[in-house]
C-alpha positions as CSV (number, residue, x, y, z in Angstrom):
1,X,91.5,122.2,114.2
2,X,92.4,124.9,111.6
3,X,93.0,127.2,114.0
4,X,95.0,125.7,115.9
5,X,97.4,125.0,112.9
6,X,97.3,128.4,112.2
7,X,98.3,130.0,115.7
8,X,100.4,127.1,117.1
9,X,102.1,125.9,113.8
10,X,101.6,129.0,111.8
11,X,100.3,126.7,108.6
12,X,98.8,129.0,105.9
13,X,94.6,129.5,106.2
14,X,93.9,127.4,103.2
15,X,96.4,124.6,103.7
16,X,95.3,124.5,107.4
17,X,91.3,124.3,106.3
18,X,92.7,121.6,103.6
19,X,94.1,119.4,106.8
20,X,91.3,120.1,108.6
21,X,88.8,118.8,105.8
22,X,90.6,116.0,105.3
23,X,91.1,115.1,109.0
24,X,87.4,115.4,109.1
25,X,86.6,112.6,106.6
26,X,89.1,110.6,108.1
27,X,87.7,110.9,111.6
28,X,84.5,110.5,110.4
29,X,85.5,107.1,108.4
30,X,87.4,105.5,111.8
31,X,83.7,106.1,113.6
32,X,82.5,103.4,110.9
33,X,85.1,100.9,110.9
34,X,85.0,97.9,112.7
35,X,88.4,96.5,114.4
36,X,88.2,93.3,112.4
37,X,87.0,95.2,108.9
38,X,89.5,95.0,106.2
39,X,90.2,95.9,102.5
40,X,92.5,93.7,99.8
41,X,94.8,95.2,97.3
42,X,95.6,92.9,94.1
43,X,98.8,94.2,92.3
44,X,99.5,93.8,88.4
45,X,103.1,94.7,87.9
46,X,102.9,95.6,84.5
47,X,102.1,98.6,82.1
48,X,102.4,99.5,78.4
49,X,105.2,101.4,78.8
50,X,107.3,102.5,82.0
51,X,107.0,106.1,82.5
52,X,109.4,108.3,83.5
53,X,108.6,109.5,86.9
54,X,107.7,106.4,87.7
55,X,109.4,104.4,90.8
56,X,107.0,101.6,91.5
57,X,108.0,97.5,91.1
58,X,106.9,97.8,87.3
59,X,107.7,96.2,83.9
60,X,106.9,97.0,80.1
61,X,104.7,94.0,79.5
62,X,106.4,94.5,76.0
63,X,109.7,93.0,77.4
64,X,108.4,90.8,80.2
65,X,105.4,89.1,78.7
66,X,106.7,85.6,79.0
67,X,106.0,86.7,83.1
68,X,102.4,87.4,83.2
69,X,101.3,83.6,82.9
70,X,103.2,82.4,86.4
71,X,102.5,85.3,88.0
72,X,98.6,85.7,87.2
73,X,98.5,81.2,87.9
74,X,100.6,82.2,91.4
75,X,98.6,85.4,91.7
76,X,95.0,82.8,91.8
77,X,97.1,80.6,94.0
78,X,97.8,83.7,96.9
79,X,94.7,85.0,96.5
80,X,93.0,81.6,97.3
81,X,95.0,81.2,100.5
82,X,94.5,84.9,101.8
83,X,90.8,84.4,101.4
84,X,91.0,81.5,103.7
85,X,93.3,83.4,106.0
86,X,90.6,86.0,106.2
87,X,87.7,83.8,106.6
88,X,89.6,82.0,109.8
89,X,90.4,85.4,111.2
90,X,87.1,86.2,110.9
91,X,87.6,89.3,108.9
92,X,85.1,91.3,107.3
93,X,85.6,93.1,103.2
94,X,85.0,96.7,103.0
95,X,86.7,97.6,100.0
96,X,88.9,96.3,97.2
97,X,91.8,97.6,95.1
98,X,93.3,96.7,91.7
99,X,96.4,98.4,91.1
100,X,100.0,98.1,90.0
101,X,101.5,99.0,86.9
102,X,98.7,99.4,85.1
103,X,95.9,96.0,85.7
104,X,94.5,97.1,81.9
105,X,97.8,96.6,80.5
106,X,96.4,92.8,80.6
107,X,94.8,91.1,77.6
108,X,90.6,91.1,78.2
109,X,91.6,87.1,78.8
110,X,94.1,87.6,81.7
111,X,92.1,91.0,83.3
112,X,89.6,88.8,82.7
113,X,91.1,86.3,85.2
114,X,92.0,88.1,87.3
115,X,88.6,89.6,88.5
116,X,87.4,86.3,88.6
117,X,90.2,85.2,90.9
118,X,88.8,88.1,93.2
119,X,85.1,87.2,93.0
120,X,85.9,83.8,93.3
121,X,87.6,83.5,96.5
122,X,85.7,86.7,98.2
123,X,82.3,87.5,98.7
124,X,81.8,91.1,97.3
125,X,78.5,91.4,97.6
126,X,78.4,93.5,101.0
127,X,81.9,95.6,99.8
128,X,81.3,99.3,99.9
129,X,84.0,100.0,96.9
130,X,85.8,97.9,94.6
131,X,88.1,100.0,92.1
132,X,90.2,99.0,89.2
133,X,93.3,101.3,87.9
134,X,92.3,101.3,84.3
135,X,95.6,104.2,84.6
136,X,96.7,104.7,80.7
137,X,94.3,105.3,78.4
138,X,96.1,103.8,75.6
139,X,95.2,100.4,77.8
140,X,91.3,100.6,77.9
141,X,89.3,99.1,75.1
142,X,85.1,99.3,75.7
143,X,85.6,95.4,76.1
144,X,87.8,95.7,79.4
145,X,85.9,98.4,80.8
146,X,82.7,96.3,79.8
147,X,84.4,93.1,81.9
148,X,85.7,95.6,84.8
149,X,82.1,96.3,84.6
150,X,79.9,93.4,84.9
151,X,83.0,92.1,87.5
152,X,81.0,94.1,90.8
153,X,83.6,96.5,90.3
154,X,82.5,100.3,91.2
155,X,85.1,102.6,90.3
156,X,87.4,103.3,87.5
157,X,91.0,105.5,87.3
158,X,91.7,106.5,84.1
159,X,94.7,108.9,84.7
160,X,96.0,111.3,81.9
161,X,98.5,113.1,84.6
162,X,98.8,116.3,82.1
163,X,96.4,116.6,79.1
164,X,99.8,118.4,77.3
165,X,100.4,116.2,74.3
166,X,104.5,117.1,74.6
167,X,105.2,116.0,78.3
168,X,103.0,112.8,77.8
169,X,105.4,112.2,74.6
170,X,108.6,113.2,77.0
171,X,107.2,110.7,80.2
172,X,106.8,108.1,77.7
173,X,103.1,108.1,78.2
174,X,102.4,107.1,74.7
175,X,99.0,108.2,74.7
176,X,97.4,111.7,74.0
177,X,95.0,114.2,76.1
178,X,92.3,112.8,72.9
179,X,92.8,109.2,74.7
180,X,91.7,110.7,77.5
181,X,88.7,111.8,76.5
182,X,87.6,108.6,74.4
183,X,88.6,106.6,77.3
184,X,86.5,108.4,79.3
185,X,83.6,108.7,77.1
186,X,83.2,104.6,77.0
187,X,83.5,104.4,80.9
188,X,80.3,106.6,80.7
189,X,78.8,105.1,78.0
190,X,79.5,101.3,79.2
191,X,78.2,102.6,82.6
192,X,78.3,101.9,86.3
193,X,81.7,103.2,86.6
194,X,82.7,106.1,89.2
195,X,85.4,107.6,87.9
196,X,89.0,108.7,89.2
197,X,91.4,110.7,87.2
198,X,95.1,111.8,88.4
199,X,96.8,114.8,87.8
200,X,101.0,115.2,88.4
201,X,101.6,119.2,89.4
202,X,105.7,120.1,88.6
203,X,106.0,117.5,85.8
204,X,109.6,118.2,83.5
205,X,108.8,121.1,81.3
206,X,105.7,121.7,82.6
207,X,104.1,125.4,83.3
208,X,101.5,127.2,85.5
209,X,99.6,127.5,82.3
210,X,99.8,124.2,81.1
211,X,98.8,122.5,84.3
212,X,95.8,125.3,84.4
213,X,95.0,124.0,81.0
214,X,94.9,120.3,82.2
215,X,92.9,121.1,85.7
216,X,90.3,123.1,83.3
217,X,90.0,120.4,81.1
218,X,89.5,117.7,83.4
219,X,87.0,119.8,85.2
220,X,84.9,119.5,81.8
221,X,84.7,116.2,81.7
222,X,83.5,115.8,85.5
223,X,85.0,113.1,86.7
224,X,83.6,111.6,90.3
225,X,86.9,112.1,91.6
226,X,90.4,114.1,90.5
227,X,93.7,113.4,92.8
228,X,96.5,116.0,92.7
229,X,99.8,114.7,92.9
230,X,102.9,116.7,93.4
231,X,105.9,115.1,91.5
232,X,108.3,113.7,93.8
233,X,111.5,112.7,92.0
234,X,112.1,109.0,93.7
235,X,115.7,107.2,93.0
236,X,114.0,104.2,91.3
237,X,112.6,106.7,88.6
238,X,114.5,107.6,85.1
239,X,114.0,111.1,86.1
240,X,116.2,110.9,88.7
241,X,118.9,109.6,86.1
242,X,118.6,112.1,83.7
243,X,118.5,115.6,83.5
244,X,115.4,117.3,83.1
245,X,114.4,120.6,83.7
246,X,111.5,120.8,86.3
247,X,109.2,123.5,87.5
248,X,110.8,125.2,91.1
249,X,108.8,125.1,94.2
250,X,107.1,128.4,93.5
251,X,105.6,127.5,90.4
252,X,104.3,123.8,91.5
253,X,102.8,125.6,94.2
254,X,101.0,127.8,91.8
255,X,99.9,125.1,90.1
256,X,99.0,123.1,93.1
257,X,96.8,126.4,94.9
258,X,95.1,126.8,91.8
259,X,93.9,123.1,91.2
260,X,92.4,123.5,94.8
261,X,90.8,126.9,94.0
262,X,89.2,125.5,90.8
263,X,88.0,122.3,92.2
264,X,86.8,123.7,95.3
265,X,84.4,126.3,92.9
266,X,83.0,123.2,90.9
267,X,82.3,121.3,93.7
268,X,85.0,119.1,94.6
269,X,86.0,118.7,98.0
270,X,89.7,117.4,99.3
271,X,89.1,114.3,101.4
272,X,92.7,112.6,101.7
273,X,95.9,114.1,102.0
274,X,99.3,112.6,102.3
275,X,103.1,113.8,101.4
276,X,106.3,111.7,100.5
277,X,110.1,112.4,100.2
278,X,111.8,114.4,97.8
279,X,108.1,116.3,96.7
280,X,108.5,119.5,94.7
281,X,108.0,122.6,97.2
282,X,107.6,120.3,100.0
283,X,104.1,120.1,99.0
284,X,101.5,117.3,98.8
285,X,99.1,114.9,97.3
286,X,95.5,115.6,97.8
287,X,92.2,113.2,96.7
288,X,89.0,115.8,95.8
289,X,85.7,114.0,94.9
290,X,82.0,115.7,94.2
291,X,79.9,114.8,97.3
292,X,79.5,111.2,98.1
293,X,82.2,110.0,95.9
294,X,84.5,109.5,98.2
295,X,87.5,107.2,97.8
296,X,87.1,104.9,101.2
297,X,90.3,102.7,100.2
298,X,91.9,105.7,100.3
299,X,91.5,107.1,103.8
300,X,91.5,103.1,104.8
301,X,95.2,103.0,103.7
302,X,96.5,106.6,104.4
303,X,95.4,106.9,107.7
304,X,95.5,103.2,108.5
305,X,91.7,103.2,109.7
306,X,92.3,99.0,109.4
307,X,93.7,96.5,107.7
308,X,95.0,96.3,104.3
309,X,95.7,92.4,102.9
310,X,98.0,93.2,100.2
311,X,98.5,90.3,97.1
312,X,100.9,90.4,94.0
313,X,104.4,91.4,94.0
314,X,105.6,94.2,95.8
315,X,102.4,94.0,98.1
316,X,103.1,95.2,101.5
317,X,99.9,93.4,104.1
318,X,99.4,96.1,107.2
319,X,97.6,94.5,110.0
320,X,96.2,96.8,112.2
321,X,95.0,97.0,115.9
322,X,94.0,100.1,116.6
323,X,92.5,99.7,119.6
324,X,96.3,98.1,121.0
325,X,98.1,100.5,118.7
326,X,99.4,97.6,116.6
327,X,100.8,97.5,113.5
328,X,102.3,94.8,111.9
329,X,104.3,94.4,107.8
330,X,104.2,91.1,105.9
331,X,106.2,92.3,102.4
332,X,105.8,89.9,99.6
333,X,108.7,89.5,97.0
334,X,109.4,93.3,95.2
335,X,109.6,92.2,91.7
336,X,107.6,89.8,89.5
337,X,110.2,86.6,88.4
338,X,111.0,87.2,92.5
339,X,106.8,86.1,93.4
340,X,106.5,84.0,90.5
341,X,109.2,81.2,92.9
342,X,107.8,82.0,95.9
343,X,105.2,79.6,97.0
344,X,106.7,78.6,99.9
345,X,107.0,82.0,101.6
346,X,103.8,83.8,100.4
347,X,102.4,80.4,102.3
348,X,103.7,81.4,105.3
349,X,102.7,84.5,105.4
350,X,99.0,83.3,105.8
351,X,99.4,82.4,109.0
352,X,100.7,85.4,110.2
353,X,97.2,86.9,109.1
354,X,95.3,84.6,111.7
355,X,97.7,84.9,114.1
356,X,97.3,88.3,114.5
357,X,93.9,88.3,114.7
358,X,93.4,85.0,116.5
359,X,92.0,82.4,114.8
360,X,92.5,78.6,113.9
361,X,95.7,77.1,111.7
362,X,95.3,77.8,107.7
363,X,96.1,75.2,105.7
């Protein structure tokens, strides 16, 4: 496969063995997924702070705290009727996903919840992976990741992006490269917990050296898995408002090649791979793990391997039929007072699960 990228579509050697690795994986995933496997995704629309780059559905739970109680009660309430959904479709739980905004933004009460909500309406027993964004730093206490603990849950993110004090203070991080470090210090010492941590290369007033500074330091700390995100500047984020001065294409790239030449020399190999609009360089994001680490939900949602039952606001459901080459959307409500009203149509969508997949009425 690499090369044939390299003599048909003239890709360079080492981004045509990165496709190739990653293609791998994937291939070797679809071989062990059945057509009627599936994974659920639970968003939390909320974080500390909004960050700069950002462009997801997310709100400071500073300013919209007086949301979190109707959403987490109508949260329970769609997570009850996609369990039943599943059941009558006869769908089978491979892996699970809390993400958002930032889940750990929560109070240890409301995270608390919202695990529950999950281990009460699914069985998790036989799930391969079941991973909570603890994402900021500044959001983790020993007592959340002790509860994300003892929930069944298997794997952790706790994403500094850049370990350069400045540009967290610019993106509004409001935590420091320290944070980092403690946070991930009591996932280890709490225990259980694979660990994911994120990386942005082309960040506003970034620099080769800077990024090398935050690749080597993660690399001490030896995280089970370290993604490598290329900024993309999306219209929904401040950056895109405001004018700050980013790394060009070349120096991204720099930043980018190296992360893959240090990883690859301690012992990470690149797994997943996608790319998005507006990326600096026209470059791309790339999931590396230590062997056996793995992130399945990944490769299940990237290369559509099957479906993904999506709950919370924003959540996009992808039902998949690979076998017929069928895809099919269900989009909840985008933003958080939107889902908080929308009993009625988040019931709907239920059916649409079992009728998919054949299976008797949900009611």
């Amino acid at each position: 496969t690499a090369h044939l990228m390299q003599e048909d579509y003239f890709v360079s050697p080492d981004r045509a063995l990165l496709a190739a690795k990653c293609a791998a994986r994937a291939e070797k995933m679809a071989q062990n997924t059945g057509k009627r496997d599936m994974s659920l995704y639970a968003g939390i629309p909320f974080c500390a702070s909004r960050c700069r780059y950002c462009s997801f559905v997310s709100h400071s739970i500073e300013k919209a705290k007086h949301l979190v109680a109707p959403y987490l009660k109508m949260l329970e309430s769609e997570l009850r009727g996609v369990s039943d959904a599943c059941k009558s479709a006869g769908l089978n739980l491979r892996s699970i996903y809390i993400g958002g905004g930032t889940p750990t933004a929560l109070s240890n009460e409301e995270l608390s919840f919202v695990l529950g909500c999950i281990s009460g309406n699914f069985d998790i027993r036989n799930t391969d992976e079941y991973t909570v964004e603890g994402g900021r730093p500044d959001t983790l206490s020993v007592e959340k990741i002790r509860t994300i603990a003892a929930s069944g849950a298997t794997r952790i993110s706790v994403n500094p992006q850049t370990m350069n004090d400045d540009i967290l203070r610019q993106m509004d991080r409001r935590h420091t490269a320290a944070d980092v470090v403690r946070a991930i210090s009591d996932v280890r010492r709490v225990g259980g917990l694979a660990i994911n941590t994120d990386l942005i290369a082309g960040l506003p007033n970034d620099s080769f050296e800077s990024f090398k500074i935050s690749v080597d330091s993660l690399l001490e700390l030896r995280p089970e898995n370290i993604t490598v995100h290329t900024l993309a500047v999306k219209k929904g984020s401040e950056l895109h408002r405001e004018n700050y001065i980013l790394p060009d294409g070349d120096e991204t790239a720099r930043m980018v090649e190296y992360a893959m030449q240090a990883l690859g020399a301690a012992g990470y190999n690149p797994y997943y791979l996608y790319r998005q609009k507006y990326m600096s360089g026209n470059l791309e994001n790339v999931g590396y793990s230590l062997p056996g680490y793995e992130s399945d939900y990944n490769n299940y949602i990237m290369d559509e391997l099957h479906t993904i039952v999506s709950a919370g606001a924003g959540g996009v459901t992808k039902l998949i039929d690979r076998e017929n080459a069928r895809v099919e959307r269900i989009f909840n409500p985008k933003y958080p007072y939107e889902y908080n009203n929308a009993e009625e149509k988040i019931v709907a969508t239920r059916q649409k699960i079992v009728d998919f997949f054949g299976g008797e009425e949900v009611r």
